[in-house]
Structure formats: structure tokens, C-alpha cells
N, C-alpha and C positions, 0 to 999 in steps of 0.2 A: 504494500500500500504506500503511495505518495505521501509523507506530511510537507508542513509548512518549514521553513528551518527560520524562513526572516520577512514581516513587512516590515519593507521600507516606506515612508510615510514623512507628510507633514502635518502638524495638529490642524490647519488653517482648511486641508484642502476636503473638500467634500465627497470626490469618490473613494479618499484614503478611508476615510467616518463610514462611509456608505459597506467597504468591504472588510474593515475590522467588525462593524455591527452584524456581517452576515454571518463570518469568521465566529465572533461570538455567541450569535444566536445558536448556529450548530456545533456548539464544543470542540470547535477545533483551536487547539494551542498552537502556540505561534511568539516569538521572540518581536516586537513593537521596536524601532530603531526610523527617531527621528532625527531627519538629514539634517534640517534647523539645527537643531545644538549637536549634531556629529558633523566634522566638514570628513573626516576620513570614511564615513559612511555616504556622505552626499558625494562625495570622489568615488567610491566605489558606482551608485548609482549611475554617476555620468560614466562610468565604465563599461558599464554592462548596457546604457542604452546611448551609444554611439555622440558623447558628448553631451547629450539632453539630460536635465533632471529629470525626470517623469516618476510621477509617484500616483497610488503605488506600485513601488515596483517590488511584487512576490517572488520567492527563492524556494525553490522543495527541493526534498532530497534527493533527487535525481537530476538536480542540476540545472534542472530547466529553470525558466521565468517568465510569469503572467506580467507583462504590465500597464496597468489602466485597467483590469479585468471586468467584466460584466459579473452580477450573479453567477448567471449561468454557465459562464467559462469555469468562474470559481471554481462550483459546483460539478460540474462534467470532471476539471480535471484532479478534484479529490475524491469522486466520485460517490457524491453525495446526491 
């Protein structure tokens, strides 16, 4: 099974709110790491999406990464 290893996130931004609250509603754990007060995580961020902030940007354990995610991508790829 996929989990979560890291959202990355801003407090301000509302799809970040929108996919921690869905995260939470279905008990999925998850490591919270906001780029605002981490710049070595907002570095990582623009790393992984070609120079752009984009948040949030999700990490599972397999390496991959949702980011911007719909519910429903959420969901299909925790398979929920």
C-alpha cells in the first residue's frame, strides 16, 4: 500500500486546507512541512516541480508526487 511520507504546504493557500482536511477526514497520517518557515523544504519543493513553488506538493512512498491534487486523484492514488 502507498502512504503519505510528506505534504508540503502553505498555511495561506487553500487547496493545501482543502487536501490536508480530506487527508484528515480519512485517517491518513502524513508529516505537515510548511515551505513558509522551511526555505530548505520550499528548495526542495522548487526541486521537484521544475523551479515553481507549487503546493501542495505530496511525496508517498514510492517516490512519486501529486501536486495541486484533486480529491479524487488523492483518493484513487491511496486508494481510498
Amino acid at each position: 500500500m502507498v502512504t503519505i511520507v510528506a505534504v508540503y504546504g502553505t498555511s495561506w493557500c487553500p487547496d493545501v486546507q482543502r487536501s490536508r482536511n480530506f487527508l484528515d477526514k480519512k485517517g491518513v497520517s502524513y508529516k505537515y512541512i510548511d515551505v513558509d518557515q522551511d526555505e530548505e523544504a520550499a528548495q526542495t519543493v522548487r526541486d521537484m516541480n521544475n523551479g515553481k513553488r507549487k503546493v501542495p506538493t505530496i511525496v508517498f512512498t514510492d517516490d512519486s508526487i501529486l501536486v495541486e491534487p484533486s480529491n479524487k486523484e488523492l483518493a484513487s492514488k491511496l486508494g481510498l
